[in-house]
C-alpha positions as CSV (number, residue, x, y, z in Angstrom):
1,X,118.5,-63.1,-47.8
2,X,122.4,-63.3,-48.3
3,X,122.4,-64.9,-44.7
4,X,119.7,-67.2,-45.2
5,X,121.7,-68.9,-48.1
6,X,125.2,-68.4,-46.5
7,X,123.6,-70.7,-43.4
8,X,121.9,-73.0,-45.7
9,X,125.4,-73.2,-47.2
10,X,127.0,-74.3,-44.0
11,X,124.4,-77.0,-43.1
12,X,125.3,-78.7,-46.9
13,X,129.1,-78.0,-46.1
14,X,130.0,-81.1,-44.1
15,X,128.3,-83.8,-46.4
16,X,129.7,-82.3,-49.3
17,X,133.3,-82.1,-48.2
18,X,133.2,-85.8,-46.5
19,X,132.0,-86.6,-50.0
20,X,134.5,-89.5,-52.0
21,X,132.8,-89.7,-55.3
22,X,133.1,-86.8,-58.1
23,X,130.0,-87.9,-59.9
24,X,128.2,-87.5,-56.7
25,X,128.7,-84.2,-56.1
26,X,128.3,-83.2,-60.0
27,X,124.7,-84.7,-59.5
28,X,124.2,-82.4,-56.3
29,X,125.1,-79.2,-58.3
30,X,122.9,-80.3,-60.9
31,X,119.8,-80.4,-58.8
32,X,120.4,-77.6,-57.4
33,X,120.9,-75.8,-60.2
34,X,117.9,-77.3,-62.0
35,X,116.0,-75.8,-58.8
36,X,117.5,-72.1,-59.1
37,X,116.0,-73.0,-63.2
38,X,112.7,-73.8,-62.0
39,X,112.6,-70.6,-59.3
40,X,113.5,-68.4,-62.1
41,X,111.0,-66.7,-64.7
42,X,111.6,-65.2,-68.3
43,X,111.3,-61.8,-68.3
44,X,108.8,-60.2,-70.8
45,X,110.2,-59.1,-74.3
46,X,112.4,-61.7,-74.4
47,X,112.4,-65.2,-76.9
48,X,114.7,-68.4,-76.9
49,X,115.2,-70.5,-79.6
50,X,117.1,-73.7,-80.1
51,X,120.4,-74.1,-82.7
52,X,123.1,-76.1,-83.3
53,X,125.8,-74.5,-83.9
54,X,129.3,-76.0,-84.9
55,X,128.0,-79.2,-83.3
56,X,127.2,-77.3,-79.9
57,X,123.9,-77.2,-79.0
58,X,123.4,-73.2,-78.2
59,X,119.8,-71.4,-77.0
60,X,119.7,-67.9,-78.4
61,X,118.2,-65.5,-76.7
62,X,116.2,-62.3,-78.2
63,X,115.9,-59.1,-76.6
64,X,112.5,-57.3,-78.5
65,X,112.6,-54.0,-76.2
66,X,112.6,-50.5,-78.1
67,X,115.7,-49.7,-76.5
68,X,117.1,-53.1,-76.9
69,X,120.8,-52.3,-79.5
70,X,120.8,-54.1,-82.3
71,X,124.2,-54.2,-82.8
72,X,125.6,-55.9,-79.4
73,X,125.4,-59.3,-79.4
74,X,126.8,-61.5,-75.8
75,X,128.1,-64.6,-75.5
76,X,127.6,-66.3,-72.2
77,X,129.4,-69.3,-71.2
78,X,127.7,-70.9,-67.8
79,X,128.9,-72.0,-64.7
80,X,129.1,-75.5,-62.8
81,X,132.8,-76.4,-62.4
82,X,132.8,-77.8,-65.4
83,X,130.5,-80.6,-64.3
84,X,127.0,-79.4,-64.5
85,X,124.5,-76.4,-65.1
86,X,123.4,-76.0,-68.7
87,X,122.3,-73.3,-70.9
88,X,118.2,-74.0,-69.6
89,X,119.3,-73.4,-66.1
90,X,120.7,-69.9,-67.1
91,X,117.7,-68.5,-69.3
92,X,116.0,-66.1,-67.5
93,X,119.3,-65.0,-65.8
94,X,121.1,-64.2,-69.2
95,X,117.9,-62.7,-70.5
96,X,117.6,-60.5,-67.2
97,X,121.1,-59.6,-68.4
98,X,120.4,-59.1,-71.6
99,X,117.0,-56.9,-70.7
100,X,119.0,-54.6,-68.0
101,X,122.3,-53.8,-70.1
102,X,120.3,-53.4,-73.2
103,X,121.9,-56.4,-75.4
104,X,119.9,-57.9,-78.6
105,X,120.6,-61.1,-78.3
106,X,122.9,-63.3,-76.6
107,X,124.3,-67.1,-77.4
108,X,124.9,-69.2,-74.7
109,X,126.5,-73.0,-75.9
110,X,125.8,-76.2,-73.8
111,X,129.2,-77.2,-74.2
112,X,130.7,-80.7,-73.3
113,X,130.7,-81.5,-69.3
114,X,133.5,-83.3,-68.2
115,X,131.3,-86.0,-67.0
116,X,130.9,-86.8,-70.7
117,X,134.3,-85.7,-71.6
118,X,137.6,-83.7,-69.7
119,X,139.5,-80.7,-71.1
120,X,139.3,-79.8,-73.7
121,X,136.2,-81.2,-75.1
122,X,134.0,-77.8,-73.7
123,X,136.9,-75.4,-74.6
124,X,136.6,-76.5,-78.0
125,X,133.0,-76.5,-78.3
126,X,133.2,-72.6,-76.5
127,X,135.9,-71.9,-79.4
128,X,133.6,-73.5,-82.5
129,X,130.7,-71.2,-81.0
130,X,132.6,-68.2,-81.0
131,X,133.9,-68.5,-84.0
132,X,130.4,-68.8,-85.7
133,X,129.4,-65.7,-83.8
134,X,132.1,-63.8,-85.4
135,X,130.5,-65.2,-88.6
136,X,127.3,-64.5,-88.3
137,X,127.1,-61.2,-86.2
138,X,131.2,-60.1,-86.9
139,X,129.8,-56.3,-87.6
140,X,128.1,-55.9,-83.6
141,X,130.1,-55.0,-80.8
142,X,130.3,-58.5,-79.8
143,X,131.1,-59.3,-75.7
144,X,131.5,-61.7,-73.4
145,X,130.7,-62.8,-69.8
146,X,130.8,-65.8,-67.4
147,X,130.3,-66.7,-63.9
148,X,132.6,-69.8,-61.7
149,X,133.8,-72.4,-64.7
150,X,131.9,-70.1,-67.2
151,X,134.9,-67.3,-66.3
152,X,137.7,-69.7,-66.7
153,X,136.7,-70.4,-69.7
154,X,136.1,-66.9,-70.8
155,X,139.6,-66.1,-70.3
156,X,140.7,-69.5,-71.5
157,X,138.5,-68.1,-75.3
158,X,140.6,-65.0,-75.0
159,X,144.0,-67.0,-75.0
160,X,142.5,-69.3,-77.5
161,X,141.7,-66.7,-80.1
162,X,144.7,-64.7,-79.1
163,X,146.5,-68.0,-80.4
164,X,144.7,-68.0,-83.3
165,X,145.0,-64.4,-84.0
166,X,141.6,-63.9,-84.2
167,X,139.2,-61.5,-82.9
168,X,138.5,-60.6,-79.2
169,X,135.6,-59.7,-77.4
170,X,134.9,-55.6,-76.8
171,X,134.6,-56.3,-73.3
172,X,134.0,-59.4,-70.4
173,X,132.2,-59.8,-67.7
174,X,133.1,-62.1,-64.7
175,X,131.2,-63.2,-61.6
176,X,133.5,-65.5,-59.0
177,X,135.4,-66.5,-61.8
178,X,137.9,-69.7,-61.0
179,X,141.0,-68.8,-63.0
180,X,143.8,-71.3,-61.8
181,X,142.7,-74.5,-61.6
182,X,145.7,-75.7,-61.2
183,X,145.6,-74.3,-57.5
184,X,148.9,-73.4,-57.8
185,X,150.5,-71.0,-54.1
186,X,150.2,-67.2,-54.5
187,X,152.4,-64.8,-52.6
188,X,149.2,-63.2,-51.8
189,X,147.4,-65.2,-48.9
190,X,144.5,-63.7,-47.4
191,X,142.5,-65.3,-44.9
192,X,139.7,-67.0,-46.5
193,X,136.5,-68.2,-44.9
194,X,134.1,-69.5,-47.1
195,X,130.7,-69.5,-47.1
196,X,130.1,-72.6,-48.7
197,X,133.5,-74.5,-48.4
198,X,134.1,-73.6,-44.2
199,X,137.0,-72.0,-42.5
200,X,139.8,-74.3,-43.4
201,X,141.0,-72.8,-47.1
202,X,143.6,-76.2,-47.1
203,X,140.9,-78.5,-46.8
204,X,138.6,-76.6,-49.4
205,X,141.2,-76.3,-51.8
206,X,141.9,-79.9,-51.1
207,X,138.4,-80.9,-51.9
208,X,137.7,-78.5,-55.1
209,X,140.8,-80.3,-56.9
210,X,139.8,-84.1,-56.1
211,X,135.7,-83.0,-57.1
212,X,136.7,-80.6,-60.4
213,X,140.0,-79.4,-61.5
214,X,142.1,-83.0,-61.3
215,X,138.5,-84.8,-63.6
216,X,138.9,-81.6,-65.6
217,X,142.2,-81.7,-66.6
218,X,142.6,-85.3,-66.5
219,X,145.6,-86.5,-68.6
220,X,146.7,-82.6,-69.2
221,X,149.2,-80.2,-67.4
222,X,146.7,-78.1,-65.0
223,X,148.7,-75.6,-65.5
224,X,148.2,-75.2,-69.0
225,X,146.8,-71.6,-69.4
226,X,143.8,-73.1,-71.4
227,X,143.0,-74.3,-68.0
228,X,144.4,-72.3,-65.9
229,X,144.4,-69.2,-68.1
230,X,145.7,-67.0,-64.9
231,X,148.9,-68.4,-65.7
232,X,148.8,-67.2,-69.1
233,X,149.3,-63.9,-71.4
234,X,147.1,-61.5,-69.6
235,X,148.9,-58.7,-71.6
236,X,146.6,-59.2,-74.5
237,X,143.4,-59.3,-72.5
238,X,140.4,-57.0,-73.9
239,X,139.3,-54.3,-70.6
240,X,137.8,-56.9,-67.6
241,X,135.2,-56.3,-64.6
242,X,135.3,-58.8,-61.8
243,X,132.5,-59.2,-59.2
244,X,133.7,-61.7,-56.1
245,X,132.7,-62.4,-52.4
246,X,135.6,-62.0,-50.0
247,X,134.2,-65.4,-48.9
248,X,134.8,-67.5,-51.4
249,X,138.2,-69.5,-51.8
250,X,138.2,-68.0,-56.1
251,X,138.4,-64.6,-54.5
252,X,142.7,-64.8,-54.7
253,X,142.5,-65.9,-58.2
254,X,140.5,-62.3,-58.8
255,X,143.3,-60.7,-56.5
256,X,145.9,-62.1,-58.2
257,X,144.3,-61.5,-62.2
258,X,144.4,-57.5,-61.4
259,X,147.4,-57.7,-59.5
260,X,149.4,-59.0,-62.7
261,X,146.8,-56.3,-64.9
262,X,148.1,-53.3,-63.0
263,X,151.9,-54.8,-63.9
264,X,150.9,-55.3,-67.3
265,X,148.7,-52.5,-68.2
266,X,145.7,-54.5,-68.7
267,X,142.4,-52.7,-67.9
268,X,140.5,-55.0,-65.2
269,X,138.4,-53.8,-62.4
270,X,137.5,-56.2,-59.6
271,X,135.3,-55.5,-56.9
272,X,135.2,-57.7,-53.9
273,X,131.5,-58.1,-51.8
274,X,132.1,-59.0,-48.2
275,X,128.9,-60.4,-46.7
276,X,128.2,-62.8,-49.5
277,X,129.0,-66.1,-51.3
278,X,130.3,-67.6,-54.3
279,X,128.4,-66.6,-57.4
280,X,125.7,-64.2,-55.7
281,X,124.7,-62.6,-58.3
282,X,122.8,-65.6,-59.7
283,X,120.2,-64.4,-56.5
284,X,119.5,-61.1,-57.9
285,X,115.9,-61.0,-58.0
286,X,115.4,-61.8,-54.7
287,X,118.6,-60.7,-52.6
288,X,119.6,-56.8,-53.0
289,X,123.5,-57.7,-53.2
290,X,122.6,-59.0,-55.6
291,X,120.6,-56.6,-57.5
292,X,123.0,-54.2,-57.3
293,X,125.9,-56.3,-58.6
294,X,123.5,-57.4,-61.5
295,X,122.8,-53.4,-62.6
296,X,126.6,-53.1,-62.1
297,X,127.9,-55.7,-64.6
298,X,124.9,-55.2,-66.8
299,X,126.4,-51.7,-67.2
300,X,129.6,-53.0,-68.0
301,X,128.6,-55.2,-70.6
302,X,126.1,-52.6,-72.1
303,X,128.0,-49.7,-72.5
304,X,131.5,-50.2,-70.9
305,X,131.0,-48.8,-67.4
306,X,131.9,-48.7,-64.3
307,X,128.8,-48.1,-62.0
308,X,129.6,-49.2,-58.4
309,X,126.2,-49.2,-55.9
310,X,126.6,-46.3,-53.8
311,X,124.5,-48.0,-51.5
312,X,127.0,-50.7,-50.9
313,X,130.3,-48.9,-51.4
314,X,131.4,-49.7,-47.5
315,X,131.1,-53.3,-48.6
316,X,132.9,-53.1,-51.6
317,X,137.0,-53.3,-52.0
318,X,137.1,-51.7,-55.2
319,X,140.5,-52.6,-56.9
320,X,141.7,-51.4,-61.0
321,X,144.2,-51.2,-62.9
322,X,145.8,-49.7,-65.1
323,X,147.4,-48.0,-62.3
């Protein structure tokens, strides 16, 4: 399965990067993700219902299994480099989640798209949702996940509330997360070939700033750690767990984030998949790299451990800190 998609990948890669127009490829990720929606089922035991919340529309999602605990509620904040994907398209996905680590319920905001408006339009609507969670639900072990744009912003939440001196998730969750928009060098360099974006890591880094992170930051410094929150206090972080391909350009950011954790003292575990792609997980029913990194970060969130697949340890570069 994972080389099915990488190859389907490759045939996309050289429209997409020849591409000129954002808006273009924002409505390319859209369909696709709108198909991945329509592939995907509900799993039994599991409600959604519709609120606004703050002003952000959010779909809240109900866990009714026995064993489901009552007093752990998730906040999800979806992928799409900032430019598309919506809470619909992650539904069954974040229920799946929510079924597997044994989560009650879990909010997941349709925040502002910088189609409709840049940074920090979505941060702010992912900062007004969390703090009506805390409101309503401040006495669960509240916790927090994202995958691609969904982790930046994740860590961009932490340095929000950190600013605020408010309360922190227990734990986060992050699948491919892109942490440093502002593509900014690294002393660590690893060869890169990704599976969606081709062999040369120039050009792909070239194209992911023109498409997303110039539109998203627009008028702002990227390096602003609300958009870049790599570059900001990572001292204060609440414990982390990383899942990344080593074939995907994000996989340095990861690198880098528990690199400056095991200086710091931060707990964050990464593991790096060779043999995939970008965001994987999203294909766990159907691919078993995925399934496996699905039961691994559902245990995370669920009860705060750190269950690597035996099965797929030789694929696996597991890195944590604190040292």
């Amino acid at each position: 399965m994972s080389k099915s998609v990488t190859l389907f990948l490759r045939l996309c890669q050289g429209r997409l990067l020849a591409a000129r127009n954002p808006e273009k490829v924002w409505r390319v990720g859209e369909r696709v993700t709108n198909l991945l929606q329509k592939l995907s089922r509900m799993p039994a035991g599991c409600s959604v219902q519709h609120r606004t919340v703050n002003g952000v529309p959010v779909e809240i999602i109900e866990n009714h299994s026995a064993h489901a605990n009552s007093r752990q509620t998730l906040l999800f904040l979806h992928g799409g480099g900032f430019a598309f994907g919506s809470a619909a398209n992650y539904r069954a996905f974040v229920a799946r989640l929510c079924k597997k680590s044994g989560i009650a319920r879990a909010w997941v905001p349709d925040y502002t798209l910088m189609g409709k408006a840049p940074f920090p339009a979505g941060l702010n609507d992912v900062v007004a949702v969390w703090k009506a969670l805390l409101h309503e639900h401040g006495q669960d072990e509240l916790l927090l996940a994202g995958d691609s744009a969904g982790g930046n912003l994740s860590l961009a939440l932490c340095h929000a509330m950190n600013s605020s001196e408010l309360r922190l998730p227990t734990r986060v969750y992050l699948s491919s997360p892109w942490l440093d928009p502002s593509l900014g060098e690294s002393d660590l360099r690893p060869e890169v070939v990704d599976a969606f974006l081709g062999h040369n890591e120039a050009q792909a880094r070239d194209w992911l700033k023109r498409m997303f992170a110039t539109p998203y930051a627009s008028v702002h410094n990227p390096e602003n750690p609300l958009i870049s929150p790599l570059l900001g206090d990572l001292s204060r972080l609440p414990p982390v767990y990383v899942q990344c391909s080593a074939n995907e350009v994000f996989m340095v950011d990861s690198l880098r984030l528990v690199k400056q954790a095991q200086q710091l003292g931060t707990v964050c575990h990464v593991d790096v998949w060779s043999g995939v792609f970008h965001d994987f997980i999203l294909f766990s029913p159907s691919m078993p790299e995925g399934r496996a990194a699905f039961a691994a970060a559902a245990a995370w969130l669920g009860h705060g451990e750190v269950r690597r697949p035996p099965y797929f340890q030789t694929r696996i570069r597991q890195l944590s800190s604190p040292l």
